[in-house]
VODRENZA-810319 format. One record per atom (N, C-alpha, C): residue number from 1; chain; atom name; z, x, y. Coordinates in nm, 2 decimals. Layout:
<zagus>
seq:NUM | mol:A | atom:CA | Z:Z | X:X | Y:Y;
...
</zagus>
This chain:
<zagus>
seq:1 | mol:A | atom:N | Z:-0.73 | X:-0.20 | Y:-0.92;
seq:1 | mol:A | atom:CA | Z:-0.62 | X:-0.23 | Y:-0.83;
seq:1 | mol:A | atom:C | Z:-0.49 | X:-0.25 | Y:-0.91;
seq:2 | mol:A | atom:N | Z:-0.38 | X:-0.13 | Y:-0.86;
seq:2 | mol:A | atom:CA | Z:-0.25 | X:-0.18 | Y:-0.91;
seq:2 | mol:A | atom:C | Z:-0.19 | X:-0.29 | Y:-0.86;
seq:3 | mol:A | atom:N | Z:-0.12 | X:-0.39 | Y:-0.92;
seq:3 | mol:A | atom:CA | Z:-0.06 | X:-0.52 | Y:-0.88;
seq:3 | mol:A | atom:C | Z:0.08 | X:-0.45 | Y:-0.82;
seq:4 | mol:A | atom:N | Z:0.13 | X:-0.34 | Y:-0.82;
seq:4 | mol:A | atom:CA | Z:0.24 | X:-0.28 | Y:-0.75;
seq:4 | mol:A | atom:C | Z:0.16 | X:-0.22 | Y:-0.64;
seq:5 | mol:A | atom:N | Z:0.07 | X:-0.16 | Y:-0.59;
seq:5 | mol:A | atom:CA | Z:0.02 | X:-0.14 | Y:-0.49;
seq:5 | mol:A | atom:C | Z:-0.01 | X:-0.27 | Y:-0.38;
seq:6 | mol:A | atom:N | Z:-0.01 | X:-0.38 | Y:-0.48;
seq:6 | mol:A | atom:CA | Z:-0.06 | X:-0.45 | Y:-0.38;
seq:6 | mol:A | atom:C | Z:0.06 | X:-0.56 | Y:-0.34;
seq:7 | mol:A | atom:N | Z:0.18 | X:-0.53 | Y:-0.47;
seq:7 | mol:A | atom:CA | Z:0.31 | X:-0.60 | Y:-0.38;
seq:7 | mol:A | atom:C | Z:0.35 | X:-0.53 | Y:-0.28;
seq:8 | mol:A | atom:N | Z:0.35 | X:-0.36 | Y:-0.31;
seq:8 | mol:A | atom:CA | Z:0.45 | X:-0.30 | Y:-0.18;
seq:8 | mol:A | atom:C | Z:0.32 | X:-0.32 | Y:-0.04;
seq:9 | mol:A | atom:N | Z:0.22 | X:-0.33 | Y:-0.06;
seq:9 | mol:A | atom:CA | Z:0.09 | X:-0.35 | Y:0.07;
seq:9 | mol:A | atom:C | Z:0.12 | X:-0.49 | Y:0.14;
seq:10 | mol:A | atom:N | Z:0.21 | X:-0.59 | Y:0.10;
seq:10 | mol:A | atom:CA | Z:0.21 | X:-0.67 | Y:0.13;
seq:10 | mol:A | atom:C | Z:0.39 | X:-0.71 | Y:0.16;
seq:11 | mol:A | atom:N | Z:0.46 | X:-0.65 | Y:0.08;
seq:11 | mol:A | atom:CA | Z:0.62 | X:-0.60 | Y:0.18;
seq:11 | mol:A | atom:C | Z:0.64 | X:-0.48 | Y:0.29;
seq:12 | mol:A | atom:N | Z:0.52 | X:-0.42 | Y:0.25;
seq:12 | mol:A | atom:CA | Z:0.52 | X:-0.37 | Y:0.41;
seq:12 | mol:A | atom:C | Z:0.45 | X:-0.43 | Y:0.51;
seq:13 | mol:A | atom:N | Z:0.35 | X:-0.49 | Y:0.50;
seq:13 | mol:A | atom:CA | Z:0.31 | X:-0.55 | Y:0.60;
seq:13 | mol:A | atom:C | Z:0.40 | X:-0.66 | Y:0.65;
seq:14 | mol:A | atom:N | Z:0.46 | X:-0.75 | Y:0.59;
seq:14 | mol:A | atom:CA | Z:0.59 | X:-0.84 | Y:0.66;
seq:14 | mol:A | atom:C | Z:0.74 | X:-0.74 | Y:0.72;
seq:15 | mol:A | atom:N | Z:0.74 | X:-0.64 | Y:0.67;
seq:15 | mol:A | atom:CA | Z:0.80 | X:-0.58 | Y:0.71;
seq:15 | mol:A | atom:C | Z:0.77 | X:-0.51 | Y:0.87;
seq:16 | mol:A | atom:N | Z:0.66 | X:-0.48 | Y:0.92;
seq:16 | mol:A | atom:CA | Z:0.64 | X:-0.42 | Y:0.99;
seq:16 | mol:A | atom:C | Z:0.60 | X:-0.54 | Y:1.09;
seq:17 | mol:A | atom:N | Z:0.55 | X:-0.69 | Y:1.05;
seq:17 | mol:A | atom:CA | Z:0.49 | X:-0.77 | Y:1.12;
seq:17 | mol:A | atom:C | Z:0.38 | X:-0.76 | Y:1.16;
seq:18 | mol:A | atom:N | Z:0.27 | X:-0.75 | Y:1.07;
seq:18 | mol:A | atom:CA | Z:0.16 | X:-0.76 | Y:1.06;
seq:18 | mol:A | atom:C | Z:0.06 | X:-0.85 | Y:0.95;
seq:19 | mol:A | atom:N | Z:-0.07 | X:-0.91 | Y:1.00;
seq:19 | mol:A | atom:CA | Z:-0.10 | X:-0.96 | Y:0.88;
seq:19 | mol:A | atom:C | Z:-0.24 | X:-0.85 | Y:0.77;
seq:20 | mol:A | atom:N | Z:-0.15 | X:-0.88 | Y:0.64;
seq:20 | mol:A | atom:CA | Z:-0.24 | X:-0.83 | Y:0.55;
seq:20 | mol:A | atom:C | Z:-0.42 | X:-0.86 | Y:0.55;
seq:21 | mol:A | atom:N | Z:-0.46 | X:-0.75 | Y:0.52;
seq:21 | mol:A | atom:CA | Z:-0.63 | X:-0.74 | Y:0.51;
seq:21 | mol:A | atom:C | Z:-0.71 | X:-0.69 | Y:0.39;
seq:22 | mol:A | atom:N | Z:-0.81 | X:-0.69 | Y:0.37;
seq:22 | mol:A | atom:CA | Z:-0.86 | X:-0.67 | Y:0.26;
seq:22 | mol:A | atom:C | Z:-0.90 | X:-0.53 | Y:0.27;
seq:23 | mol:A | atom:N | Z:-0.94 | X:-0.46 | Y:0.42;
seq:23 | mol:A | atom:CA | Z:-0.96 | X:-0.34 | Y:0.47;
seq:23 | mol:A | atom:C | Z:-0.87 | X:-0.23 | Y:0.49;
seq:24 | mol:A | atom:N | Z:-0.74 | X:-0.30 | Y:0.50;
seq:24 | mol:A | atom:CA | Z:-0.60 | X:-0.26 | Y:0.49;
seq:24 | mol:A | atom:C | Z:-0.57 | X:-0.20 | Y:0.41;
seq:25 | mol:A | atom:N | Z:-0.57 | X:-0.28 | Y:0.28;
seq:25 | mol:A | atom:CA | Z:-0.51 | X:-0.29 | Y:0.17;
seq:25 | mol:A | atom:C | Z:-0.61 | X:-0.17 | Y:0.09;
seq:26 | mol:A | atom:N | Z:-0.75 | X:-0.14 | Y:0.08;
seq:26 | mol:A | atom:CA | Z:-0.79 | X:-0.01 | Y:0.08;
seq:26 | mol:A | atom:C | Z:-0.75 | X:0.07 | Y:0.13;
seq:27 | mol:A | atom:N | Z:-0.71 | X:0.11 | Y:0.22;
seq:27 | mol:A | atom:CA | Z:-0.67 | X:0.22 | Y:0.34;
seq:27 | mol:A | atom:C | Z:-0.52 | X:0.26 | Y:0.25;
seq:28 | mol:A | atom:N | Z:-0.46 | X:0.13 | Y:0.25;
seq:28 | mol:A | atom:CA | Z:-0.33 | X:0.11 | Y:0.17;
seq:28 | mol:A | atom:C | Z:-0.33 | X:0.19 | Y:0.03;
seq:29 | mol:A | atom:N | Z:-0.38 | X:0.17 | Y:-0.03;
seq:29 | mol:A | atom:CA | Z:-0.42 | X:0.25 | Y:-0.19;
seq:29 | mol:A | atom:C | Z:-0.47 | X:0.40 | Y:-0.19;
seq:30 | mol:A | atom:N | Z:-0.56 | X:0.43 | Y:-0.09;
seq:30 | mol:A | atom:CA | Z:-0.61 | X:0.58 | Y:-0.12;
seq:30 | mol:A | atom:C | Z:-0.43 | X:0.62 | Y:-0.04;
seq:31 | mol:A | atom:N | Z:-0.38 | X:0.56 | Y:0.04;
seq:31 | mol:A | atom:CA | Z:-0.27 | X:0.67 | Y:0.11;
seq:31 | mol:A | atom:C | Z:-0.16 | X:0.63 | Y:0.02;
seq:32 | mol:A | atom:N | Z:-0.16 | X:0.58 | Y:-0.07;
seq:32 | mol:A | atom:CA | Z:-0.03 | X:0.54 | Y:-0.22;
seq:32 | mol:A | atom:C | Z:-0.07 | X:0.63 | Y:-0.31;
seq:33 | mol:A | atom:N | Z:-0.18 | X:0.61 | Y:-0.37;
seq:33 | mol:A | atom:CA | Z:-0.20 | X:0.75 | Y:-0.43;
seq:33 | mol:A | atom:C | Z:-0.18 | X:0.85 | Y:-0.41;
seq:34 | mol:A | atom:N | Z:-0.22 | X:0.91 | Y:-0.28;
seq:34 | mol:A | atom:CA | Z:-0.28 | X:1.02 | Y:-0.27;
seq:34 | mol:A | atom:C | Z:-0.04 | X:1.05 | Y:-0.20;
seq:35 | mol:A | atom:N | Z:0.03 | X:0.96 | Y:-0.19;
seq:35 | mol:A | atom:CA | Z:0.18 | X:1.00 | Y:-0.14;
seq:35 | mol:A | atom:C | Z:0.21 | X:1.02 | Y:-0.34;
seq:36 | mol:A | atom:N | Z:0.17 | X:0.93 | Y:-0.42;
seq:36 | mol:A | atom:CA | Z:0.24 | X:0.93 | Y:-0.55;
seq:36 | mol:A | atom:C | Z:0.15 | X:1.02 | Y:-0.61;
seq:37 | mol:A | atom:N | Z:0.05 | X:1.11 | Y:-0.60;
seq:37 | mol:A | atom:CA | Z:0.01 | X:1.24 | Y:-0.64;
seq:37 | mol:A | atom:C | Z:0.04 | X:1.37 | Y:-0.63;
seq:38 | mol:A | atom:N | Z:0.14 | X:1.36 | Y:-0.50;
seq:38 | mol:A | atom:CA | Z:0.14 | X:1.49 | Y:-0.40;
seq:38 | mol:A | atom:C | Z:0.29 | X:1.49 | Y:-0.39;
seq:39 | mol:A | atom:N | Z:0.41 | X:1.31 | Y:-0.40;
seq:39 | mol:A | atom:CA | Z:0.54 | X:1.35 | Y:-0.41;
seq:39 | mol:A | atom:C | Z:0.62 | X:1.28 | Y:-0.52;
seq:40 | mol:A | atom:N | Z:0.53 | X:1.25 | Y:-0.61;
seq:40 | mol:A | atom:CA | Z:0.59 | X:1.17 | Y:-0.75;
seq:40 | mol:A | atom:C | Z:0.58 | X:1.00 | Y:-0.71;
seq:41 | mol:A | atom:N | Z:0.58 | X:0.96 | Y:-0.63;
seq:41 | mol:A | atom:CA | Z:0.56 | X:0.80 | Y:-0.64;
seq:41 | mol:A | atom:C | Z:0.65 | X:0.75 | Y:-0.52;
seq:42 | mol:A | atom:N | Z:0.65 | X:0.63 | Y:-0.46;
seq:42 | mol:A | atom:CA | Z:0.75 | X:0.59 | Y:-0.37;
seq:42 | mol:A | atom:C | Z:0.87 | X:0.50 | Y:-0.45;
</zagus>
């Protein structure tokens, strides 16, 4: 687990107003990779 995956999984979720999950936060990672594989990174 990147610790930068898991700050922006957790500024987006207050941003959006939701609470963070541990199920989430997977879901969170394969769709961060798979945006910073395919457009360089956020």
């Amino acid at each position: 687990m990147n610790f930068k995956v898991l700050r922006y999984y957790v500024f987006t979720c207050e941003l959006i107003g939701v609470t963070p999950s541990f199920k989430g936060l997977k879901q969170f990672e394969i769709f961060y990779m798979w945006e910073w594989s395919n457009y360089g990174g956020c």
